[in-house]
C-alpha positions in Angstrom: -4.5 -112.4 -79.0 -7.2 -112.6 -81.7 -8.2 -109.2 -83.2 -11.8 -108.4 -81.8 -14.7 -108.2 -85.0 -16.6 -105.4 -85.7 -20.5 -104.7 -86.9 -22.6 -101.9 -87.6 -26.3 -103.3 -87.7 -28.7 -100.5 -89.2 -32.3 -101.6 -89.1 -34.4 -99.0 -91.8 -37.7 -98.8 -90.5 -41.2 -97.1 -91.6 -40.9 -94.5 -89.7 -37.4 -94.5 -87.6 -33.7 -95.5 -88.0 -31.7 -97.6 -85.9 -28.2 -98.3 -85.9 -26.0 -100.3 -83.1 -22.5 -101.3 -83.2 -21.5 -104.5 -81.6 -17.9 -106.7 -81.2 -17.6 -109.6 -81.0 -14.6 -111.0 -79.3 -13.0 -113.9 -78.7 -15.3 -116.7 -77.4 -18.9 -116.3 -79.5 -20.0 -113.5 -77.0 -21.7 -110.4 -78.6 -21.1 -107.6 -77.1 -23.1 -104.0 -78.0 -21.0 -100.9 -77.9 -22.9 -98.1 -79.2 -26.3 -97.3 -80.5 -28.1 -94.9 -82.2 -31.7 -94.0 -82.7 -33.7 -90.9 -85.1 -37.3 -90.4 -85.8 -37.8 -89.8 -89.6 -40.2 -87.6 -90.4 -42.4 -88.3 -93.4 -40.6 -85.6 -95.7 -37.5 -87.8 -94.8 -39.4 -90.7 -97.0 -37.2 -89.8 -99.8 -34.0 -91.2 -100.8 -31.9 -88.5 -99.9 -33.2 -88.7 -96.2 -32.0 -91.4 -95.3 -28.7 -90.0 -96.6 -28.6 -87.2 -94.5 -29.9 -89.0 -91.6 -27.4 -91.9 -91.7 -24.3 -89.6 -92.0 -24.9 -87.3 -89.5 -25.9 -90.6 -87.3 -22.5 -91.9 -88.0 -20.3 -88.6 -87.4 -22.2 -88.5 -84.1 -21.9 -91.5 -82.7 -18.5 -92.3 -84.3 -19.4 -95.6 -85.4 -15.9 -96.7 -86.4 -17.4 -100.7 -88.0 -16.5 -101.3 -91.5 -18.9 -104.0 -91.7 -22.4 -103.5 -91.9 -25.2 -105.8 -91.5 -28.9 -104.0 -92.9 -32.2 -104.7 -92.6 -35.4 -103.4 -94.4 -39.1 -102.8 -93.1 -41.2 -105.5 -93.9 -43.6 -103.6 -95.7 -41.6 -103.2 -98.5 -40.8 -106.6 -99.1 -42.8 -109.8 -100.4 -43.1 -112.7 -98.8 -44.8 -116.2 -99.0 -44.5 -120.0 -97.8 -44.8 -122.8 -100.8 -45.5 -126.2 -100.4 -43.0 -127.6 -102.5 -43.9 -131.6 -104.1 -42.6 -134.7 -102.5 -40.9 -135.9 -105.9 -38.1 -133.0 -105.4 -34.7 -134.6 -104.8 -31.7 -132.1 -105.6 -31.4 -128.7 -105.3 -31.5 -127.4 -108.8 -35.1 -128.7 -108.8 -36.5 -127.3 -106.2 -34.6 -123.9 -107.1 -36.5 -123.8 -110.5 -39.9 -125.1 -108.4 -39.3 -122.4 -105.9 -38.4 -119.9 -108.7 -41.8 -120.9 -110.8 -43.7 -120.1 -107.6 -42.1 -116.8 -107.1 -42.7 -115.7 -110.5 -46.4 -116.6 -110.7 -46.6 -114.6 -107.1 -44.3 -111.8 -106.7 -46.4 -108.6 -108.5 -43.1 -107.4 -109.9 -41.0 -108.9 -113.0 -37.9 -111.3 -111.4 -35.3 -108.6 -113.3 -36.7 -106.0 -111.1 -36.4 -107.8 -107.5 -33.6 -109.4 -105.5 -35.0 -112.8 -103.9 -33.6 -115.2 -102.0 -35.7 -118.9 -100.6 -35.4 -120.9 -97.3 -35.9 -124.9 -97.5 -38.0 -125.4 -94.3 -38.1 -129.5 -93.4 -41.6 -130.1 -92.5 -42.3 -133.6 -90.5 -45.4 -134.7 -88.3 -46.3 -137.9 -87.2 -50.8 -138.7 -87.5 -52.0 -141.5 -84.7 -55.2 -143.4 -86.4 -57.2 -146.6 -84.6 -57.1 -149.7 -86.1 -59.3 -152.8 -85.0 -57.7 -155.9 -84.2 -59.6 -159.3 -85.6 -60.1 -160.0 -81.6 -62.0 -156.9 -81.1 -59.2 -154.9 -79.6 -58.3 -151.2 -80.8 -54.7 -150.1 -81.5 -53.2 -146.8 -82.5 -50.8 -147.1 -85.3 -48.5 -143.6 -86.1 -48.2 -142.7 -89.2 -44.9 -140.2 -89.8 -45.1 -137.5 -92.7 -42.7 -135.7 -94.3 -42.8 -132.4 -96.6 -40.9 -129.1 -97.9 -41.8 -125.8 -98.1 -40.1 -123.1 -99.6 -40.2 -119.7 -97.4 -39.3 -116.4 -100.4 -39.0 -113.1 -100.0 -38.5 -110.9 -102.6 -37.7 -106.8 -102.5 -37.7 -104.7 -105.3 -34.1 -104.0 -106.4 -34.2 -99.7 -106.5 -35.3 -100.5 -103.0 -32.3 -102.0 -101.6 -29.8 -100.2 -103.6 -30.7 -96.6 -102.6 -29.4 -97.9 -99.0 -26.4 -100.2 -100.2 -25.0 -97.6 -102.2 -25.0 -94.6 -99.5 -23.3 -97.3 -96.9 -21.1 -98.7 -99.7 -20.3 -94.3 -100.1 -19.5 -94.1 -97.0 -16.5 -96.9 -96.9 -18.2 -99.3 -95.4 -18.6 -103.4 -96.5 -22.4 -104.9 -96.8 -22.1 -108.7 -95.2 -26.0 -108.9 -95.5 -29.3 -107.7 -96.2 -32.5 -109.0 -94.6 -36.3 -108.2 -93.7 -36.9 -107.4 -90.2 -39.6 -109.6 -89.6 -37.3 -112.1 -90.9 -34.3 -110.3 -88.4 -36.8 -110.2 -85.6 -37.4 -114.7 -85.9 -34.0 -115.1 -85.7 -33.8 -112.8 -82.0 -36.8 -114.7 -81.0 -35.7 -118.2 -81.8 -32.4 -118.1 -80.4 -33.8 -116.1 -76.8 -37.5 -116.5 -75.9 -38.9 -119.5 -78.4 -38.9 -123.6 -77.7 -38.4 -125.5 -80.1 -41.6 -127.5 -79.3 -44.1 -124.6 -79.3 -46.1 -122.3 -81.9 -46.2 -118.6 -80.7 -47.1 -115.6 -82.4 -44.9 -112.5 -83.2 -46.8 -109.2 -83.6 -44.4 -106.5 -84.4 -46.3 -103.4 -84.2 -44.1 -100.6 -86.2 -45.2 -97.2 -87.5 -46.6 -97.3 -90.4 -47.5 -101.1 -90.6 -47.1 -104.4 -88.1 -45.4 -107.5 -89.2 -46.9 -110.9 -87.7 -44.6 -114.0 -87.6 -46.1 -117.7 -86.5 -43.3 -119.9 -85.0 -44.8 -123.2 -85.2 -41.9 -125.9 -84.0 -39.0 -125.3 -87.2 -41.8 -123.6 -89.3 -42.6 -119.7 -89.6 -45.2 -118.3 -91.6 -44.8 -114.8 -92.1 -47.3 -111.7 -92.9 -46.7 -108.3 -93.3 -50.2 -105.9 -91.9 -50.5 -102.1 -92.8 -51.7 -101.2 -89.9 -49.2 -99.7 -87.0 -48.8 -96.8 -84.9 -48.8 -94.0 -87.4 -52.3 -95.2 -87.9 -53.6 -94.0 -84.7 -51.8 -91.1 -84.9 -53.5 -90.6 -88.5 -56.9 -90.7 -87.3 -55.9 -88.7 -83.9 -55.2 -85.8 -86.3 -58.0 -86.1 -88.6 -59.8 -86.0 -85.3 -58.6 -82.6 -84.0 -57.5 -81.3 -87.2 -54.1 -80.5 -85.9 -50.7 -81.7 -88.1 -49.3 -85.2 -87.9 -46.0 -84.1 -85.5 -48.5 -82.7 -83.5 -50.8 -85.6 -83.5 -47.9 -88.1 -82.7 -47.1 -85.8 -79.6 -50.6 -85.7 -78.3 -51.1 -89.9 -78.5 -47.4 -90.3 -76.9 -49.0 -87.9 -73.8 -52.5 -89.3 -73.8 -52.6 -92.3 -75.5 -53.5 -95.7 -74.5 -55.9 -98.0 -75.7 -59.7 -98.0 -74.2 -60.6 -101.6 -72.1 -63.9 -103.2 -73.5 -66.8 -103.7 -71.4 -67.6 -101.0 -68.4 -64.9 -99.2 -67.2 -65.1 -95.6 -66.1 -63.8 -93.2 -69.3 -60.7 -90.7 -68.1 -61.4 -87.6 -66.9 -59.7 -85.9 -70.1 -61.7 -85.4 -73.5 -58.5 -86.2 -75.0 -57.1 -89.0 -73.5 -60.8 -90.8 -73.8 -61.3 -90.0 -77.4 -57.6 -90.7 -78.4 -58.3 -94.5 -76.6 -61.3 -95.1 -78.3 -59.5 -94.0 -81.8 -56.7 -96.6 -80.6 -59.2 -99.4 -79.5 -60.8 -99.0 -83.1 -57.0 -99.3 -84.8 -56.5 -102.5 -82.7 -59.7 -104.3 -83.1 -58.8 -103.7 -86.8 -55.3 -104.6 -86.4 -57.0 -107.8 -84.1 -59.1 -108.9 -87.3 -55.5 -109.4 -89.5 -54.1 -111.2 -86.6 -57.2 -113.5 -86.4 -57.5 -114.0 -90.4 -53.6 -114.8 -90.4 -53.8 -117.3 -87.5 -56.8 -118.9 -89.5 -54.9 -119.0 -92.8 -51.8 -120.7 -91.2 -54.3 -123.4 -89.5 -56.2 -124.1 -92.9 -53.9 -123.7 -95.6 -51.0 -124.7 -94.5 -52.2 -127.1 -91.6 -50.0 -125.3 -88.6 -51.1 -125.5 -84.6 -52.8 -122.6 -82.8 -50.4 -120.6 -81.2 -50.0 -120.7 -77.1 -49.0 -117.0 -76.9 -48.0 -113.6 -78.5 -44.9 -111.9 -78.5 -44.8 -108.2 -78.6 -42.6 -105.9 -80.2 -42.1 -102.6 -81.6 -42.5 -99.2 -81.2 -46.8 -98.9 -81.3 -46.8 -102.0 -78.8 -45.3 -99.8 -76.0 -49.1 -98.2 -75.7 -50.8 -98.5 -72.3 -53.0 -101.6 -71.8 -52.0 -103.1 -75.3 -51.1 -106.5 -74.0 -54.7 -106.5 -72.3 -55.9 -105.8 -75.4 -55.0 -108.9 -77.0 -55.8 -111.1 -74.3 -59.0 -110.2 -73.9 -59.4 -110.8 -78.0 -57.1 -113.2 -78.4 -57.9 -115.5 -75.0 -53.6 -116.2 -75.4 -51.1 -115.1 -72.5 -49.7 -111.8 -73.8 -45.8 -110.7 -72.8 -43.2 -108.5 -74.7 -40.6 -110.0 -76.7 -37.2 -109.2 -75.0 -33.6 -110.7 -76.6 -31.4 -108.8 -75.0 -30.6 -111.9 -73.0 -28.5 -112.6 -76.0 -25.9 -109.9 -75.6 -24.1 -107.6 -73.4 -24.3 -104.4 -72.8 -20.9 -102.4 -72.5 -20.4 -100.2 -69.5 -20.2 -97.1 -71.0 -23.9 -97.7 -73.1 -27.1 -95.5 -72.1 -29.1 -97.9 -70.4 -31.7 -95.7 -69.8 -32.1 -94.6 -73.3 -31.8 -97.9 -74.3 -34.4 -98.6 -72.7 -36.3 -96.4 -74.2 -36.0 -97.8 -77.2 -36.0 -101.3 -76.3 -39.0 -103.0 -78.3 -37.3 -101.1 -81.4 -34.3 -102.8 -81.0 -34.6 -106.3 -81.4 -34.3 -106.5 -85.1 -30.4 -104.9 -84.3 -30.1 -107.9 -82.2 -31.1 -110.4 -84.6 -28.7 -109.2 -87.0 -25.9 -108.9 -84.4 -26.1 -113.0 -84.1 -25.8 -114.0 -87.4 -22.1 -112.9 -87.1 -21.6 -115.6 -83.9 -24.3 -118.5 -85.0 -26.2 -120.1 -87.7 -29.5 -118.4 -88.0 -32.7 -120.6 -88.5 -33.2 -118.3 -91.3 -30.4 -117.7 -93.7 -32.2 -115.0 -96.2 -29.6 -112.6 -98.0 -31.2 -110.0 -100.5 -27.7 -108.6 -101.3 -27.9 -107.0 -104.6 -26.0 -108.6 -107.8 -23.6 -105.4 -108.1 -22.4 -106.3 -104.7 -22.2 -109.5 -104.9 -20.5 -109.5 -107.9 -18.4 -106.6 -106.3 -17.8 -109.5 -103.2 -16.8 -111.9 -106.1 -14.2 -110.0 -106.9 -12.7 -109.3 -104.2 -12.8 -112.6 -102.9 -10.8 -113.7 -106.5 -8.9 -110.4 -106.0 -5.7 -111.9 -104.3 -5.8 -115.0 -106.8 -5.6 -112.1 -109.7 -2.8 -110.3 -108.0 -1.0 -113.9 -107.7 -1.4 -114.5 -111.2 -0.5 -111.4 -112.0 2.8 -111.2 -109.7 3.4 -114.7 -111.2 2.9 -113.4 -114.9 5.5 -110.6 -114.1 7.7 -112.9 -112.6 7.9 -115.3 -115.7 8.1 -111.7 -118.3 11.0 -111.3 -115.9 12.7 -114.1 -115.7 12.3 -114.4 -119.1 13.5 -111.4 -120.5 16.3 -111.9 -118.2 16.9 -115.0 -120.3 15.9 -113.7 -123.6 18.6 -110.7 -122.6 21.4 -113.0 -121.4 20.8 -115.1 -124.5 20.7 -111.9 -126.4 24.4 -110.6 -125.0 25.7 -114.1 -125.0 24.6 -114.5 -128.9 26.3 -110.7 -129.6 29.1 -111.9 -128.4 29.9 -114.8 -130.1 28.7 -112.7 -133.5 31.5 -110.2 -132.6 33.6 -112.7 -132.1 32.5 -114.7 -135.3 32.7 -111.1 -137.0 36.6 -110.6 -136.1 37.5 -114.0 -137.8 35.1 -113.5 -141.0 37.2 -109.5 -141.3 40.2 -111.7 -141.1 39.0 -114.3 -143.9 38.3 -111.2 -145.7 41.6 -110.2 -145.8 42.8 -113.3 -146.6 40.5 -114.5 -148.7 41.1 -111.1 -150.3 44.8 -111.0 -150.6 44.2 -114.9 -151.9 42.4 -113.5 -154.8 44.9 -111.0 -155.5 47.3 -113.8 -155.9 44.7 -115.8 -157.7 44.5 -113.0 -160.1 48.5 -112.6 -160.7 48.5 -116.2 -161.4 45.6 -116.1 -164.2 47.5 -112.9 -165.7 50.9 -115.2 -165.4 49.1 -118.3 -167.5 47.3 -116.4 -169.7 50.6 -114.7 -170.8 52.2 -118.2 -171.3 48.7 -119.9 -172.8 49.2 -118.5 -175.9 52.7 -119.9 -176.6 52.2 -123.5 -175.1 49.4 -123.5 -177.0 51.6 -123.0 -180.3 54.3 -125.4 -179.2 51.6 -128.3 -178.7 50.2 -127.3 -182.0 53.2 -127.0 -184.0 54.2 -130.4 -184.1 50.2 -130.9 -185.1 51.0 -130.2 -188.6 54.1 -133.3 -189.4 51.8 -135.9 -187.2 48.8 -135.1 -189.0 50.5 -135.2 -192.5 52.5 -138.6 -191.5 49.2 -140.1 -190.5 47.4 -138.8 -193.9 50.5 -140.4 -195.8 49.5 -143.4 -194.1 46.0 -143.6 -193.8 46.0 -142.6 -197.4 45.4 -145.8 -200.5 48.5 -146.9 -202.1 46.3 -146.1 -205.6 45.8 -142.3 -204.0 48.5 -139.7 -204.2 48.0 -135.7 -203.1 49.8 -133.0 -205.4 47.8 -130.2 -203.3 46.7 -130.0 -199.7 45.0 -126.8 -198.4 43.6 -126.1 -194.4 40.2 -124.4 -194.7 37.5 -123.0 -192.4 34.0 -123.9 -192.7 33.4 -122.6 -196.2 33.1 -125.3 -198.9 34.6 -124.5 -202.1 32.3 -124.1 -204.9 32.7 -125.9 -208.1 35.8 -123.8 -209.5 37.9 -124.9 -206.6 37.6 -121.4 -205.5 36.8 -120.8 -201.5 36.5 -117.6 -200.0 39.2 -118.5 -197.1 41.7 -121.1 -197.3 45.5 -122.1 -197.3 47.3 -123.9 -199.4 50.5 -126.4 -198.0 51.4 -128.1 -201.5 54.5 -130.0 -201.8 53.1 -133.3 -200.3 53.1 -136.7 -202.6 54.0 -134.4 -205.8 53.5 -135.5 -209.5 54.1 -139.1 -209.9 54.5 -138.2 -213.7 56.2 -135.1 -213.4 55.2 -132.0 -215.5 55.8 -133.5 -218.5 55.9 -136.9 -217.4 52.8 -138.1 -219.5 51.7 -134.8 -221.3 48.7 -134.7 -218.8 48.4 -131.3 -217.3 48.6 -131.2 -213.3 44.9 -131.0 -211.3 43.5 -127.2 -211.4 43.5 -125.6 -208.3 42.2 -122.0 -207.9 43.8 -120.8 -204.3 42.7 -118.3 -202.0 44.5 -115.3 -202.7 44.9 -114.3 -199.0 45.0 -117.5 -196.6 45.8 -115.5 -193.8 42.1 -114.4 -193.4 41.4 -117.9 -191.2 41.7 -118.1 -187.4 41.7 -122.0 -187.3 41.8 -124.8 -189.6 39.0 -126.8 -189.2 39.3 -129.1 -192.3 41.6 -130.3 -195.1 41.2 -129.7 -198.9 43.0 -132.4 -200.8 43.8 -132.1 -204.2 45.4 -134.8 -206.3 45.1 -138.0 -208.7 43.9 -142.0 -208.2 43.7 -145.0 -210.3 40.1 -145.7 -209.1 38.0 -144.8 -212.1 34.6 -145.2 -209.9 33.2 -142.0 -207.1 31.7 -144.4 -204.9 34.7 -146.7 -204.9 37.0 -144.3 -204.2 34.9 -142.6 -201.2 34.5 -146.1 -199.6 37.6 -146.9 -200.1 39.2 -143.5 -198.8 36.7 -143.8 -195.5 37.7 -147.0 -194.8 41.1 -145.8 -194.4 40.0 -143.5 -192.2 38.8 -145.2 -190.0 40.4 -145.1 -186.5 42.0 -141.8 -187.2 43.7 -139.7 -184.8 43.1 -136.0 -186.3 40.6 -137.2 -189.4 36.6 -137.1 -188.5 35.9 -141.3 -189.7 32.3 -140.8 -189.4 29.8 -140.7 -192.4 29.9 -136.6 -193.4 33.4 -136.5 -192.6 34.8 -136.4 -195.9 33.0 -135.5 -198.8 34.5 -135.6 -202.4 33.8 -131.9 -204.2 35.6 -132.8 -207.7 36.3 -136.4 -209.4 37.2 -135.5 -213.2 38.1 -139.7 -214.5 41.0 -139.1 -217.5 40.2 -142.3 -219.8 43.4 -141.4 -222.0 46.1 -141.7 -219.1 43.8 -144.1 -216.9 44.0 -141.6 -214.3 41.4 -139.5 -211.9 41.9 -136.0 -210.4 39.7 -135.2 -207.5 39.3 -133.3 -205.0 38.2 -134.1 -201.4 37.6 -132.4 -197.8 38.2 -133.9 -194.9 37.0 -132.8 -191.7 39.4 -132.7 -188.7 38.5 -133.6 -185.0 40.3 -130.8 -183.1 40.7 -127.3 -185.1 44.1 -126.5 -185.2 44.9 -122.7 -184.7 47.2 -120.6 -187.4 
């Protein structure tokens, strides 16, 4: 079975507060459970009054709604219908129209208010006479069609200093409304047709609110003139307090019929009716200036009755009152054929209260129906505070869903995290193990170099032994048949000077010889100065050959001597790889002694 709703309605008057709790269960029916009514006294005018007075209200009557529905006296609020131009065609237009009209209007800046607008359709048909060429009249209709714009604005610090004490209190603000605007929407869905133009007079303390229902139009105007203003004058009048006063008009009070009547027998009760009569024939001039305003400015009909309502209309001979001024049948406004009353309610005191109370009904349907007006002057903390918690449960499923995907993911990013670990552990046992090998390999490695290098040295000297004999068999053969050596010495890189003396050398003699011998032909052998210690070279890296030619010429016998070269095996046969040091030409025996190095290709070690 659905769960039955719930609403506190608490209508903030001039002078009173009213609060009544209805449900609404299934089926569109309203249904009032509890009320509660308290006088506020004018000390009470200040913010913390209302404070006080609402809290105790609600520990009293154990008003258990979360939801509240609240509605302000229309004295404190602004109000005004535009005519709005027929070129308007979307809403963002007439929003900036309306909000240009509001602006040049409302005596307040727009940051300092909460406003809210009504479109209002506006259509009437005009019937004119036209002549026909054969003399004959017709009536031709003519349909019209406008928008007006119905604003009200309230002063922000207004509202708030209610919202926030009922917001203190654990409650949740659905709306916030006028009460003339509260007390249309009772009246429309009760005592008003839809084809007629009545008149609301709300008469409240300390000022009267006057509605004009004309068809689906309303013209509203607030009047600051109510009961407290008898009750002003009463106790100007016998200079007693205003508690006192209010007492005295609620025990004598009513208000005096025009023309000859016979005056009451008490002092009091005549001069407190005359002092009424005057307030109303004041209050009477508003209503008349407001019914001609809506007939000329704004082109409405003439209403066909009055409504009354509120707590000054309950004073004796009141509805006479306007009759007689207004010539318009005169009856109290009653809604309470909207809802229904619980069993366990106060009837009586209800009663009581009864034209006070209308403004809680109004409220109480917007919960069940769709109100002709829709005006809601909830501030911008709440309804940015409503925002919120509308997008609340989309936060927390984004939020759940965020945590969700950190988890799954670091569930991943840990899985992936072990799996990786282990296969580095794993990696990490067989890179120790190539260690070891790799390490023990290296060991071997370096036996093996100490092994060669110890055996190097000797193959080295075997390869180069056998250097010597096929270098010597190739000079032998490279060498010109008119070319013999008596001397042959393996040098460094010094080059002899001009004495045949070198500072490192060796000498290996015994090759080719003396062709002549000693003695042969009385010519002494070639000079040859030798190192005195050839043992002070590391490698041989060219020959010194010493010895005799037939070739009387230098240049012939360096070209011819390269030219044999040429080829070689061990000899350098480039140009600079022999050079001649000494050529001494002997013209007696025909001979030359010379003396030539010759660079080797490969050094050969000693």
């Amino acid at each position: 079975m659905p769960k039955e709703n719930t609403v506190l309605t608490i209508d903030v008057g001039g002078d009173s507060l009213k609060m009544a709790e209805f449900v609404f269960p299934p089926g569109g029916a309203v249904v009032l459970r509890k009320f509660a009514f308290r006088k506020l006294e004018e000390r009470e005018g200040e913010d913390s009054s209302f404070a006080e007075a609402y809290l105790e209200m609600l520990a009293e009557n154990n008003f258990t709604a979360k939801q509240v529905r609240l509605s302000l006296s229309g004295q404190s609020s602004f109000s005004r219908l535009s005519k709005l131009p027929l070129l308007l065609g979307n809403k963002s237009a007439i929003t900036r129209v309306v909000e240009y009209e509001a602006r040049q209007t409302v005596p307040y800046a727009m940051s300092e208010v909460v406003w809210d607008y009504q479109l209002i359709r506006h259509a009437w048909s005009d019937l004119r006479s036209e002549i026909q060429e054969d003399g004959s009249t017709i009536e031709i209709s003519e349909d019209h069609e406008e928008y007006e714009a119905l604003f009200v604005a309230v002063k922000t610090d207004q509202i708030v200093r209610y919202t926030d004490v009922i917001e203190d209190s654990g409650k949740k603000i659905l709306s916030v409304e006028i009460a003339p605007v509260a007390l249309f929407n009772a009246a429309k869905g009760t005592q008003l047709h839809d084809d007629e133009c009545a008149l609301i007079l709300n008469i409240g303390g300390r000022g009267s609110n006057l509605m004009i229902s004309d068809q689906n139009r309303v013209f509203i105007r607030p009047i600051p003139i109510g009961g407290d203003t008898i009750t002003q004058q009463v106790a100007k009048e016998f200079g007693i307090g205003f508690t006192e006063a209010e007492e005295l008009k609620h025990r004598h009070g009513f208000v005096a019929l025009g023309g000859a009547y016979e005056e009451p027998e008490s002092e009091v009760a005549a001069t407190i009716s005359k002092i009424a009569r005057n307030v109303m024939t004041r209050l009477h001039g508003e209503v008349s200036r407001s019914i001609n305003v809506w007939r000329s400015q704004h082109g409405g009909h003439q209403p066909t009755r009055i409504l009354l309502s509120g707590g000054g209309s309950t004073m004796l001979y009141i509805t006479d009152f306007f009759h007689e001024k207004l010539r318009l049948p005169v009856e109290y406004l009653n809604t309470f054929g909207a809802i229904t009353i619980e069993e366990g309610v106060d009837k009586e005191a209800l009663q009581a209260i009864a034209p006070m109370f209308q403004e809680l009904i109004g409220m109480s349907l917007r919960s069940v129906t769709q109100c002709p007006i829709n005006i809601s002057l909830i501030p911008a903390s709440i309804r940015n505070q409503v925002e919120l918690n509308r997008k609340k449960p989309y936060f927390y499923i984004s939020a759940f869903s965020l945590i969700a995907c950190l988890v799954i993911f670091s569930y991943g990013v840990n899985k992936r995290l072990n799996f990786d670990r282990q296969r580095v552990d794993r990696v990490q046992i067989e890179v120790d193990k190539t260690n070891q090998k790799v390490k023990q390999v290296d060991g071997l490695y370096g036996q093996m170099n100490s092994a060669k290098s110890s055996f190097e040295e000797p193959m080295q000297f075997l390869q180069d032994r056998g250097k010597w004999t096929n270098m010597l068999t190739e000079l032998e053969q490279k060498m010109p048949d008119t070319m013999w050596v008596a001397s042959l010495e393996g040098i460094g890189d010094e080059v002899p000077s001009d004495d045949g003396s070198s500072s490192s050398g060796g000498e290996f003699t015994g090759f080719g010889g003396n062709p002549f011998g000693a003695m042969g032909m009385g010519m002494p052998g070639p000079e040859s100065n030798l190192p005195p210690s050839p043992a002070d070279i590391t490698e041989v890296k060219q020959l010194r050959l010493i010895g005799y030619t037939l070739i009387l010429e230098t240049d012939l016998l360096e070209e011819q001597f390269l030219n044999q070269l040429k080829g070689s095996t061990f000899f350098e046969d480039r140009e600079g790889g022999s050079s001649l040091v000494k050529f001494t030409p002997e013209k007696e025996y025909n001979l030359s002694s010379f003396e030539i190095l010759v660079k080797l290709k490969e050094p050969i070690r000693k």
